[in-house]
FIVOMAR-444692 format. One record per atom (N, C-alpha, C): residue in one letter; x, y, z. Coordinates in steps of 0.05 Angstrom, whole numbers, padded with zeros to 5 digits, always signed. Each point is the difference from the previous one (the first is absolute). Layout:
// FIVOMAR-444692
aXYZ;...
This chain:
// FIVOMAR-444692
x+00117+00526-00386;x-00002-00010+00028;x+00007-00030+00000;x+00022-00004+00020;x+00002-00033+00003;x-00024-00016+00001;x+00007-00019-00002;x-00024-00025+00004;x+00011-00009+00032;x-00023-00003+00012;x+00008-00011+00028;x+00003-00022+00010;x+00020-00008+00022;x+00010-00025+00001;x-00023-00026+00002;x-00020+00016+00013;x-00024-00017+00013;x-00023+00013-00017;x-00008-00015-00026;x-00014+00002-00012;x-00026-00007+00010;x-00003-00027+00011;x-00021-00018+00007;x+00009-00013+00021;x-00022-00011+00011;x+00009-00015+00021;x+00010-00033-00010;x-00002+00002-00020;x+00018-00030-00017;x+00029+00009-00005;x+00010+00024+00008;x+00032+00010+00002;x+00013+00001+00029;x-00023-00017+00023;x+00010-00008+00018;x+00009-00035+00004;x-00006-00007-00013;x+00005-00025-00009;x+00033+00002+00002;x+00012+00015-00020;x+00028+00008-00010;x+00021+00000+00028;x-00023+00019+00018;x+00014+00012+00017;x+00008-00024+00025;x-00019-00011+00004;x+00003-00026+00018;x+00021-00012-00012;x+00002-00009-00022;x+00013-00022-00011;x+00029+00007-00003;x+00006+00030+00001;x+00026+00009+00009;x+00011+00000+00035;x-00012-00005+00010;x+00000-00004+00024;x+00007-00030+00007;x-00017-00017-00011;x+00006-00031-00004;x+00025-00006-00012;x+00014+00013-00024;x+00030-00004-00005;x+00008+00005+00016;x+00002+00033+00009;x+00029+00005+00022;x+00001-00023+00022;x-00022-00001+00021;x-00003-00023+00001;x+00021-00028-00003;x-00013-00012-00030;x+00017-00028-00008;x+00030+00012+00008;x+00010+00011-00009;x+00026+00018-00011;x+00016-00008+00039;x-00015+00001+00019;x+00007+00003+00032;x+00017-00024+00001;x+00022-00006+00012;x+00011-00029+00004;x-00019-00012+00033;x-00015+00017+00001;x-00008-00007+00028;x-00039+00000-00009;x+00000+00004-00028;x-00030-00006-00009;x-00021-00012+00013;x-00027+00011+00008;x-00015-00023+00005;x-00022-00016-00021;x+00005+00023-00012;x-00009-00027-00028;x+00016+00007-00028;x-00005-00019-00019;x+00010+00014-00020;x-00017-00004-00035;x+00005+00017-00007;x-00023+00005-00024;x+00020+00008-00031;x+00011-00019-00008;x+00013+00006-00031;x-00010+00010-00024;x-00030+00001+00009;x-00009+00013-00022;x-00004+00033+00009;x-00002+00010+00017;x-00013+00030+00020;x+00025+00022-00024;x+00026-00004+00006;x+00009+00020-00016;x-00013+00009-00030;x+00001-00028-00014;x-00009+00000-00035;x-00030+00019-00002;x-00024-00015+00025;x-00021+00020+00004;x-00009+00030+00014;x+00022+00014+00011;x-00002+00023+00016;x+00016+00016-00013;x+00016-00007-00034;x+00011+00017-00021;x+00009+00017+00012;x+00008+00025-00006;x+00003+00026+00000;x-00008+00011+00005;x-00030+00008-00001;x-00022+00008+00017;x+00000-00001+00024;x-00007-00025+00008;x-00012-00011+00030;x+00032+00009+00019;x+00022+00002-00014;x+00027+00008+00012;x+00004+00034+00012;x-00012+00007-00022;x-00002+00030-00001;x-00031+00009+00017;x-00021-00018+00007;x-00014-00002+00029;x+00008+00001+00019;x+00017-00017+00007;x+00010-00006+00019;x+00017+00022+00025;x+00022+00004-00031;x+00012+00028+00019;x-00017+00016-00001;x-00021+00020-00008;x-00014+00018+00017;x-00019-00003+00019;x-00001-00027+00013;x-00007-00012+00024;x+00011+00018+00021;x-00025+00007+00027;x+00015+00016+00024;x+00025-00017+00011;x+00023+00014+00009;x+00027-00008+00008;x-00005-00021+00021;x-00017-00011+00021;x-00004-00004+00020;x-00013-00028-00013;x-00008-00002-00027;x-00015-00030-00016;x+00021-00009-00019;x+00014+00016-00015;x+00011+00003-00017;x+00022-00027-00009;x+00009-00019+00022;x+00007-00032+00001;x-00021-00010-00011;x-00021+00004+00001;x-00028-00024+00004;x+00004-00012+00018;x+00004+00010+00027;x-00005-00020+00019;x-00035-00017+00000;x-00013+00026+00005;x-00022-00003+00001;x-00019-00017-00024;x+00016-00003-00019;x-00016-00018-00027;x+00010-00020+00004;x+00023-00010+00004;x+00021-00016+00005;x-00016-00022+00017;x+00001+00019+00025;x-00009-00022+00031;x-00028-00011-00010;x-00012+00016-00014;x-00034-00005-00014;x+00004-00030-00010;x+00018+00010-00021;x+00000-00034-00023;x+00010-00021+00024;x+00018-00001+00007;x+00005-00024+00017;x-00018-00009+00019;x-00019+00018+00010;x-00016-00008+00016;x-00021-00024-00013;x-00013+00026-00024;x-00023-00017-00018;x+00017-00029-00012;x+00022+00000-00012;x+00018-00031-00006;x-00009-00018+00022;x+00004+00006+00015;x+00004-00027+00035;x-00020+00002+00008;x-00027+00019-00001;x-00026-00008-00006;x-00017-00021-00024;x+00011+00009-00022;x-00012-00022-00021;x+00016-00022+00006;x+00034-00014+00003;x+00006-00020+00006;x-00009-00010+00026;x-00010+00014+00013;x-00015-00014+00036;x-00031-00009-00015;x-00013+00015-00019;x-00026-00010-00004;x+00002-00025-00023;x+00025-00003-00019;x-00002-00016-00020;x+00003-00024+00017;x+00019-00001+00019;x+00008-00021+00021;x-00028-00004+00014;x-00018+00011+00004;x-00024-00007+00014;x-00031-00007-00016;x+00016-00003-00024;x-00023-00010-00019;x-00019+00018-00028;x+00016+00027+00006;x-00014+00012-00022;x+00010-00018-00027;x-00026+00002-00020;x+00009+00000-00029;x+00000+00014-00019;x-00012+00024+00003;x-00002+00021-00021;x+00002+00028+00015;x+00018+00018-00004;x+00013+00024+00007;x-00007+00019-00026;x-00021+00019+00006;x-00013+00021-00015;x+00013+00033+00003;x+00026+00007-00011;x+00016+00024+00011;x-00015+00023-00012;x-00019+00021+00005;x-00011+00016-00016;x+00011+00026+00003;x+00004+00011-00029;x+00018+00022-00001;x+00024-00012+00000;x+00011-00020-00008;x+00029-00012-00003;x+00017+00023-00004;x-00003+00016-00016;x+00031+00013-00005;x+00017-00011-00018;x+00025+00003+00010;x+00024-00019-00002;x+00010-00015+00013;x-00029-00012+00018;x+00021-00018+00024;x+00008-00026-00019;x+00021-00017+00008;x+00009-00019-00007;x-00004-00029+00009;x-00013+00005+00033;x-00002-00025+00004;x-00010-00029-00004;x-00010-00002-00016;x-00002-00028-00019;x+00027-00005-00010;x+00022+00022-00009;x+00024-00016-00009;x+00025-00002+00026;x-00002+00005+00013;x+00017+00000+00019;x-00009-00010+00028;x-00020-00010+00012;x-00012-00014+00016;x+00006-00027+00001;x+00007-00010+00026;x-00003-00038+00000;x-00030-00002-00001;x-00006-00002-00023;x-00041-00005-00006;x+00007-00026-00011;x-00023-00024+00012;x-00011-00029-00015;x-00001+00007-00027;x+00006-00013-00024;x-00019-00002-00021;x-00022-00004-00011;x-00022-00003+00022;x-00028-00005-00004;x-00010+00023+00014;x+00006+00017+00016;x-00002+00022+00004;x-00012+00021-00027;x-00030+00008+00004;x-00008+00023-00019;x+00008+00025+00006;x+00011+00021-00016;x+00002+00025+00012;x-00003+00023-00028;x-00024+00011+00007;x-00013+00020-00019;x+00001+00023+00007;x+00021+00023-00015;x+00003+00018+00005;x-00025+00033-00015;x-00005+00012+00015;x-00016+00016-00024;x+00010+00024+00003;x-00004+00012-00025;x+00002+00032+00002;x-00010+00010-00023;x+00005+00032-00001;x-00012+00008-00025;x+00015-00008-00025;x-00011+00002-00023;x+00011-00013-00034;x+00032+00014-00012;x+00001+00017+00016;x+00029+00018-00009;x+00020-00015+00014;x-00003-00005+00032;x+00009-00009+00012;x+00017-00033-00005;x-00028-00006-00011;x+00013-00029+00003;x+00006+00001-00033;x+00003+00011-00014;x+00015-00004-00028;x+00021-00001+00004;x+00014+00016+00010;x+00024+00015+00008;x+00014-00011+00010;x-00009-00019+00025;x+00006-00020+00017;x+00005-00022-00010;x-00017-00011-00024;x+00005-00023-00014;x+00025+00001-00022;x+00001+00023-00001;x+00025+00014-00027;x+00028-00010+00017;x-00001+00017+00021;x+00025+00007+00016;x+00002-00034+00016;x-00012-00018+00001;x+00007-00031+00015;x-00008-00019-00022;x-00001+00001-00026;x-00002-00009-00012;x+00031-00024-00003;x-00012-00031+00003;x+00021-00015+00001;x+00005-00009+00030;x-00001+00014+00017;x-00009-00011+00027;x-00021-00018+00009;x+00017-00019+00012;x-00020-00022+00010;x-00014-00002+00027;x-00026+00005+00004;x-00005-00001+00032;x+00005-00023+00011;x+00001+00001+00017;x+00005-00026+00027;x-00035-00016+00002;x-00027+00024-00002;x-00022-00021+00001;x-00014+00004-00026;x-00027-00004+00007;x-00020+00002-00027;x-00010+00031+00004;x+00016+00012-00023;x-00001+00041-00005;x-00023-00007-00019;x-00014+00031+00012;x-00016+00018-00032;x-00004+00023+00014;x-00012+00015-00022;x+00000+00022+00004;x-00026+00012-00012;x-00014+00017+00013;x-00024+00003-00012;x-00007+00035+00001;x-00002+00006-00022;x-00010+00036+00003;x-00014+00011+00002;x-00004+00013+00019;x-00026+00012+00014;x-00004+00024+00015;x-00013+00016+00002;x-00004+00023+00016;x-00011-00012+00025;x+00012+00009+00018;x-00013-00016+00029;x-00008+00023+00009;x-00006+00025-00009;x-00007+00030+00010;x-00041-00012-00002;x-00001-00007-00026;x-00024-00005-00014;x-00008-00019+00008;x-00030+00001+00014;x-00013-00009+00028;x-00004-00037-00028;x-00016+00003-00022;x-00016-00020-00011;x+00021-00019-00001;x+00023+00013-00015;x+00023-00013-00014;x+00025-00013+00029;x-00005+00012+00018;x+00012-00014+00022;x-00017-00029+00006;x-00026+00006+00012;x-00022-00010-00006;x+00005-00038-00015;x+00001+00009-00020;x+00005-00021-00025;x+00026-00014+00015;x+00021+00019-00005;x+00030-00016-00006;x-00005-00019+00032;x-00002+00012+00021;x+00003-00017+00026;x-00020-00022-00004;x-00026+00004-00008;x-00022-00032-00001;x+00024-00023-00018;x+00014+00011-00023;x+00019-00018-00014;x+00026-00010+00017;x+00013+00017+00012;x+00021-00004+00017;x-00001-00017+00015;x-00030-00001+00013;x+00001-00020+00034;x-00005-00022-00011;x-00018+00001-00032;x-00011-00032-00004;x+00015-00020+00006;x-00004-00016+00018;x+00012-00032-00011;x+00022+00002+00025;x+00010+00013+00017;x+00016+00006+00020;x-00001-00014+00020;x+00016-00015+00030;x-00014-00005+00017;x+00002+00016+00017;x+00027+00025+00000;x+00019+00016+00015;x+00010+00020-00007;x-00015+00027-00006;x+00006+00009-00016;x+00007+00019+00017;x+00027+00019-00003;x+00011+00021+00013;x+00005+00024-00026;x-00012+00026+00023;x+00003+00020-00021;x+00030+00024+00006;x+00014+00006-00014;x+00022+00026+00003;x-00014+00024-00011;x+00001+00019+00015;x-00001+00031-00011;x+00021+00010+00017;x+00023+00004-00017;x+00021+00015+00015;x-00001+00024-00011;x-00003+00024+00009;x+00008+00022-00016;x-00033+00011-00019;x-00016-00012+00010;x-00020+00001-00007;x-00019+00020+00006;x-00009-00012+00022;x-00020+00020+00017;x+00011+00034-00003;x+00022-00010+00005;x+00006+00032+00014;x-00003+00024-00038;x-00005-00012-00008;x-00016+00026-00027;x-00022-00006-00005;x-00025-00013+00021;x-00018+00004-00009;x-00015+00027+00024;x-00022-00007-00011;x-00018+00026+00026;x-00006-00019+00009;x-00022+00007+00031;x-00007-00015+00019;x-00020-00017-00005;x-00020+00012-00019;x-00019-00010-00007;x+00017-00030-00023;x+00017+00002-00024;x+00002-00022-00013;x+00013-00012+00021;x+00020+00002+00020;x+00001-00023+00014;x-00011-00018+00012;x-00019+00019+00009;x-00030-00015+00012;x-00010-00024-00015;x-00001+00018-00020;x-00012-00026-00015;x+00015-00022-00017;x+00017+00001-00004;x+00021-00021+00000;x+00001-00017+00020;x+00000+00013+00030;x-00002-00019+00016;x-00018-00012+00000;x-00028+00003+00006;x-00017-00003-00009;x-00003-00027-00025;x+00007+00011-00020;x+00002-00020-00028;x+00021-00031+00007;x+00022+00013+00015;x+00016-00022+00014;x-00027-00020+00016;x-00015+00010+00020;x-00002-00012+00018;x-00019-00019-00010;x-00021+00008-00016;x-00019-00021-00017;x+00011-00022-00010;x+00026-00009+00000;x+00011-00013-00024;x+00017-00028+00023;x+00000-00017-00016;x+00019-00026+00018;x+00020+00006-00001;x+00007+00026+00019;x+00035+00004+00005;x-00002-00013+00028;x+00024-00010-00003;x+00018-00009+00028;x+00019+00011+00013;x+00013+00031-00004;x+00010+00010+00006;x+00002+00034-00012;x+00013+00025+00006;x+00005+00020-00006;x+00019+00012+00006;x+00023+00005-00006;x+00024+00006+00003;x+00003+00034-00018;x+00005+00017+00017;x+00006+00025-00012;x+00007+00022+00028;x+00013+00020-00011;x+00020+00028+00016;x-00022+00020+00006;x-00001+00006+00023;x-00023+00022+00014;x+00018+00023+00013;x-00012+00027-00016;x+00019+00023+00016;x-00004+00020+00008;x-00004+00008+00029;x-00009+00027+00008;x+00003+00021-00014;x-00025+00010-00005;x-00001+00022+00002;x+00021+00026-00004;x+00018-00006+00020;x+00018+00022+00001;x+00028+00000-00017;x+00002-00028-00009;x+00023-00010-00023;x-00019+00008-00023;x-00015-00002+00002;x-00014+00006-00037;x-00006+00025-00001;x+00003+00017+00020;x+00003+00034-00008;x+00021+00000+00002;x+00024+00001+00013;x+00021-00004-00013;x+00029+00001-00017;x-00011-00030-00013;x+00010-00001-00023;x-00007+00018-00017;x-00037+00008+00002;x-00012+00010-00025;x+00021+00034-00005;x+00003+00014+00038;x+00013+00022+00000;x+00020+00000-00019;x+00017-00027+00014;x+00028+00000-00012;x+00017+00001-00022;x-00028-00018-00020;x+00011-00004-00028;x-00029+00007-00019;x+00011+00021-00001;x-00021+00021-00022;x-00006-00020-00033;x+00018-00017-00002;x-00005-00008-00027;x-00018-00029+00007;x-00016+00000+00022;x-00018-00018+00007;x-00022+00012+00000;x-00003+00024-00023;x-00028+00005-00005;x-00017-00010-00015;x+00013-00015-00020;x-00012-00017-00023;x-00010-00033+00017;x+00013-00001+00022;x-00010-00020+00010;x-00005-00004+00032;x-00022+00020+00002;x-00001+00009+00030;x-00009-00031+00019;x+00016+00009+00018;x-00012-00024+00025;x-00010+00010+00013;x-00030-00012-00003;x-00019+00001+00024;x-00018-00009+00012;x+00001-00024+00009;x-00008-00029+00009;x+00013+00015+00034;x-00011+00015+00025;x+00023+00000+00019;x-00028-00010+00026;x-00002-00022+00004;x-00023+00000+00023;x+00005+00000+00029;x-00005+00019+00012;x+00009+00014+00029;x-00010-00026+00017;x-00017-00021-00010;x-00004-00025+00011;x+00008-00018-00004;x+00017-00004-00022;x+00022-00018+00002;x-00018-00028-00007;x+00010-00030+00021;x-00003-00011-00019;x-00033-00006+00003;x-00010+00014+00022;x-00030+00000+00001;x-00015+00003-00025;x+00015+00005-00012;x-00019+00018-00029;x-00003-00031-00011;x+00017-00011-00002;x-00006-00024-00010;x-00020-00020+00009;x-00001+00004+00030;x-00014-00020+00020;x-00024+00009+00000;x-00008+00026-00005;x-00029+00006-00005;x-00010-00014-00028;x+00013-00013-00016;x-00003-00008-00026;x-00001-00030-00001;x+00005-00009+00022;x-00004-00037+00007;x+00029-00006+00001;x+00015+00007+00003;x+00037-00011-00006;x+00003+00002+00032;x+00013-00026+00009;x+00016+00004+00030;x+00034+00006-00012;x+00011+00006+00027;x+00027+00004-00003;x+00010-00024+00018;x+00015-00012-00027;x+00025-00024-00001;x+00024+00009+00016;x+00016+00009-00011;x+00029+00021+00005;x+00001+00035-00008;x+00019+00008+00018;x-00002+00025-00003;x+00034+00005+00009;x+00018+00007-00026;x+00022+00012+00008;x+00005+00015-00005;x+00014+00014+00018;x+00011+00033-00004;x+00018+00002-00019;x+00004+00013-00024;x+00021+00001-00017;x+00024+00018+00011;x-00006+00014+00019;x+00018+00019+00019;x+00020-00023+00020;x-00015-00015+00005;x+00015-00017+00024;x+00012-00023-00017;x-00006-00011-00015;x+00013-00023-00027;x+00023+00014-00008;x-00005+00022-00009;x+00028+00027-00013;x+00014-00011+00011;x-00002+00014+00031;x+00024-00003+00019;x+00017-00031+00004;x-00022-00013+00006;x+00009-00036+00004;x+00021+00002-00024;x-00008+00006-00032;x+00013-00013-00014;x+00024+00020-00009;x+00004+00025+00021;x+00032+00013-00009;x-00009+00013-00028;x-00026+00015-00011;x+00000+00013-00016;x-00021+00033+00000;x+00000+00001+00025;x-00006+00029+00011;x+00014+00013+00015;x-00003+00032-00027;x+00018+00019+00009;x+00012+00002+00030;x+00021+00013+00006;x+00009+00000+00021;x-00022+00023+00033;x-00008+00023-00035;x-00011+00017+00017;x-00033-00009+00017;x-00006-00020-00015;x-00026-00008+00008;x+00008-00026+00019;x+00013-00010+00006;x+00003-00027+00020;x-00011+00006+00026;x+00007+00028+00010;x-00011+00002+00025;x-00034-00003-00006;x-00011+00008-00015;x-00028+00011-00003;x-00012-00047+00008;x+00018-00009-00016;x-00011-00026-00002;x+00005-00015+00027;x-00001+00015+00028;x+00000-00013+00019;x-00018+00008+00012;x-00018+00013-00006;x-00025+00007+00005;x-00023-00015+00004;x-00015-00004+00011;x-00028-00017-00005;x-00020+00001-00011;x+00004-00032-00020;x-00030+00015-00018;x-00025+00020+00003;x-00015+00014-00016;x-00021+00009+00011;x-00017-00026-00003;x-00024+00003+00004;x-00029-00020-00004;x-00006+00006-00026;x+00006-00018-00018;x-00008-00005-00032;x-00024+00006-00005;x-00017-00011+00025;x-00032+00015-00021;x-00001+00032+00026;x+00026+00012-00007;x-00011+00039+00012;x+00033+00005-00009;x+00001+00011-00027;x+00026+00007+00000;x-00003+00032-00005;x-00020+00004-00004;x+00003+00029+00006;x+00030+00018-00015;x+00009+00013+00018;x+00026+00014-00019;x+00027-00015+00006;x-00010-00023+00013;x+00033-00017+00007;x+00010-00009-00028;x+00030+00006-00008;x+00015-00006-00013;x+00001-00029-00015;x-00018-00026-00003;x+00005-00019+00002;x-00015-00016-00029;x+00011-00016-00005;x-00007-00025-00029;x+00011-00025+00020;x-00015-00019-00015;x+00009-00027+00001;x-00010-00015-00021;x+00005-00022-00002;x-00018-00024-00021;x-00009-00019+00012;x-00028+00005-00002;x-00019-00024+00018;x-00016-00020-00018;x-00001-00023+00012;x-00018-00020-00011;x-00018-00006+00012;x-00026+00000-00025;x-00034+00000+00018;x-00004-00027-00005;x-00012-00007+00009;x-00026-00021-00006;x-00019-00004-00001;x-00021-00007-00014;x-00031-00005-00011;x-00006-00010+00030;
């Protein structure tokens, strides 16, 4: 029996980051990432195409990263100094970002992860002050720990979970948020997605059994606001698509539609990436 494309949910990592080349590769790019090919191998390539036909550009990962980019450069411009990305992945941005050099930015994930990551960018120089720290952020104590270390000493501390939430259950998100909210963050930046996109995908691509998504709150970003977080910004990744000329043809009509109400999304079709605040 083959081995399956999507072993773990650390073989989505791969898959994003093939999305971020094709991407660079655009003469009409909106960002660009030189390292995304070297990290999304063969693997994360061979993800990609059995993506449903209708995702299968990455529009939808695509419009994601650029959003969260021009979110952290709007908050570094407004004073953050330490940017805590949890669940990094393979994102890149510490090397390809206009980031200060006094700028902290601590990426975590689990110990496989970031070996791997250190193998494959090895010789790469970030733009601020990188590390990298390994950790299970599933594991309530050990999350616990690593964040009291993270915020120490901060005056501004902004957190990324891109790609995060959406594989936990309802309950660890909770408490993540939760664990967020105790702590001297100054911001929260992460992708929220109905309900009806995270069944789905899950229909669509059977080899997302090893890494089921199911983080889907029919309340949207209320779930958060019952947890002490207000809502900063809230953009539609559907309506950004369109602005930026990288959603399908067959869905454009759908994106002239009007939002639903973020905290009642119920079975409406809809993600965005919102930023909370303490």
């Amino acid at each position: 029996m083959s081995e399956p494309l999507i072993g773990n949910v650390s073989d989505t990592a791969r898959w994003m980051a093939s999305y971020r080349a094709a991407e660079t590769r655009r003469p009409d790019a909106l960002f660009h990432d030189p390292f995304a090919d070297r990290l999304a191998g063969d693997r994360g390539r061979a993800i990609a195409a059995t993506a449903p036909r209708l995702a299968r550009n990455g529009w939808w990962w695509i419009t994601r990263t650029k959003l969260i980019d021009d979110l952290v450069a709007e908050s570094v411009k407004n004073g953050c100094d330490r940017v805590l990305n949890l669940a990094t992945g393979f994102d890149t941005r510490p090397y390809r970002l206009e980031l200060p050099n006094s700028l902290d930015w601590i990426e975590a994930d689990l110990p496989q992860l970031i070996q791997e990551k250190n193998r494959l960018l090895t010789g790469e120089t970030a733009r601020c002050q990188l590390s990298r720290v390994a950790v299970d952020l599933a594991d309530a104590p050990s999350r616990t720990a690593f964040l009291a270390d993270a915020t120490s000493g901060a005056r501004n501390t902004v957190v990324i979970t891109e790609g995060l939430l959406l594989y936990l259950s309802q309950q660890q998100a909770g408490a993540l948020a939760e664990d967020l909210h105790r702590k001297e963050i100054g911001g929260w930046i992460t992708d929220v997605i109905a309900p009806a996109i995270v069944r789905r995908m899950m229909r669509q691509m059977p080899s997302l059994d090893k890494a089921p998504m199911m983080f889907e709150p029919t309340d949207g970003v209320a779930f958060f606001e019952q947890r002490g977080w207000s809502v900063g910004t809230v953009q539609s990744i559907l309506k950004y698509a369109r602005r930026w000329r990288r959603l399908p043809a067959a869905l454009r009509p759908v994106a002239y539609l009007p939002d639903p109400n973020p905290r009642r999304l119920s079975h409406a079709p809809w993600s965005g990436v919102v930023r909370f605040h303490r």
